[in-house]
C-alpha positions in Angstrom: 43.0 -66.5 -3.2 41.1 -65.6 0.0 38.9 -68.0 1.8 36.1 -66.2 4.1 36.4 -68.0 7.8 33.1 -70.5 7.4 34.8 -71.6 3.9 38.1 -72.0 6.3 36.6 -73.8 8.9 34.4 -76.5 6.9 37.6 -77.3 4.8 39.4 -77.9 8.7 36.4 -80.1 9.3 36.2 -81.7 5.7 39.7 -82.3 6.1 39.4 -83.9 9.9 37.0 -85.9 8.8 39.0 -87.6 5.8 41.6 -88.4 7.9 39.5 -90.1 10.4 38.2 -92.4 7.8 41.7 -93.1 6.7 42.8 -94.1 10.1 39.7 -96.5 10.7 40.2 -97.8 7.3 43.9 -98.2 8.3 42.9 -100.0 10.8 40.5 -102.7 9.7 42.9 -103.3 7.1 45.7 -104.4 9.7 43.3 -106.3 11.4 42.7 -108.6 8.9 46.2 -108.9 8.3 47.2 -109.8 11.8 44.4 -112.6 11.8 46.2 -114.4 8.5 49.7 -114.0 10.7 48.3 -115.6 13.4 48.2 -119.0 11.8 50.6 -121.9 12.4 53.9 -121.1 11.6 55.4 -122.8 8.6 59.0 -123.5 8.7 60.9 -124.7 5.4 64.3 -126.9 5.7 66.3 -124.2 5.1 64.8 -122.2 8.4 64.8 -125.5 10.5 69.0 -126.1 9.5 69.6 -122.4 10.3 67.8 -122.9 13.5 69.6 -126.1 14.1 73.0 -124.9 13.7 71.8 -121.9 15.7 71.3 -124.0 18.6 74.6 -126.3 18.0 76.8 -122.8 18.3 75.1 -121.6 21.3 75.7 -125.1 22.7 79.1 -124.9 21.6 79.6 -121.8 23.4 78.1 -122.6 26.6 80.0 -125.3 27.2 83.3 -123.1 26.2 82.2 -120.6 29.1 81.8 -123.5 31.3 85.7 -125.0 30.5 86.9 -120.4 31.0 84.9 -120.4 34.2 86.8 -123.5 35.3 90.2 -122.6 34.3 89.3 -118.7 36.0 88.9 -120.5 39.0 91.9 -122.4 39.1 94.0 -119.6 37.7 92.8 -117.4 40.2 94.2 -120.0 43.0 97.5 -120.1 41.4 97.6 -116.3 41.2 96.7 -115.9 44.7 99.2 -118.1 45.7 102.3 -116.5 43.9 103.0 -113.3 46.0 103.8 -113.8 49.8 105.8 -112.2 52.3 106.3 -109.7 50.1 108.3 -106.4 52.7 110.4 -103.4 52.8 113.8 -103.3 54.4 116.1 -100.3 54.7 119.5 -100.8 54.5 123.1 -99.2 54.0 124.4 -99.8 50.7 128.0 -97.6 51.5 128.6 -97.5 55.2 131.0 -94.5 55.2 128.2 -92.6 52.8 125.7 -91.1 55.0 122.4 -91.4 52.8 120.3 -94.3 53.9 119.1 -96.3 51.0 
């Protein structure tokens, strides 16, 4: 089949023009939706206890980083404290063998 070039360019423009419509139609149609998900949020009992126990763990765990922060810092002292004076001293381990040790 063999199209002429004005039967090739009104089908380009036909076509254009059909997906313009479908993308304004597209859009009016999320519009509408995103006004109904704007309402007041309803939340069910299961939602709140997931929430709930949600927030207990994160507690939970903040105050657990708290208690490793504390015990980082008094680890760290001890640590710091436990090499001193450390030094390198040359000796002779056999007197009548020359190397030096």
């Amino acid at each position: 089949m063999i199209f002429s070039a004005k039967t090739l360019s009104l089908l380009a423009l036909v076509s254009l023009g059909l997906s313009g419509l479908a993308l304004l139609l597209s859009a009016a149609g999320s519009r509408g939706r995103m006004r109904e998900a704007r309402g007041p949020i309803q939340l069910d009992e299961a939602l709140r206890g997931i929430l709930a126990g949600q927030a207990r763990q994160v507690q939970r765990l903040e105050a657990a980083v708290r208690t490793l922060a504390g015990t980082d810092r008094l680890q760290e002292g001890l640590i710091e404290a436990a090499v001193r004076h450390v030094g390198l001293l040359r000796y002779d381990a056999f007197v009548d063998v020359g190397g030096r040790q």
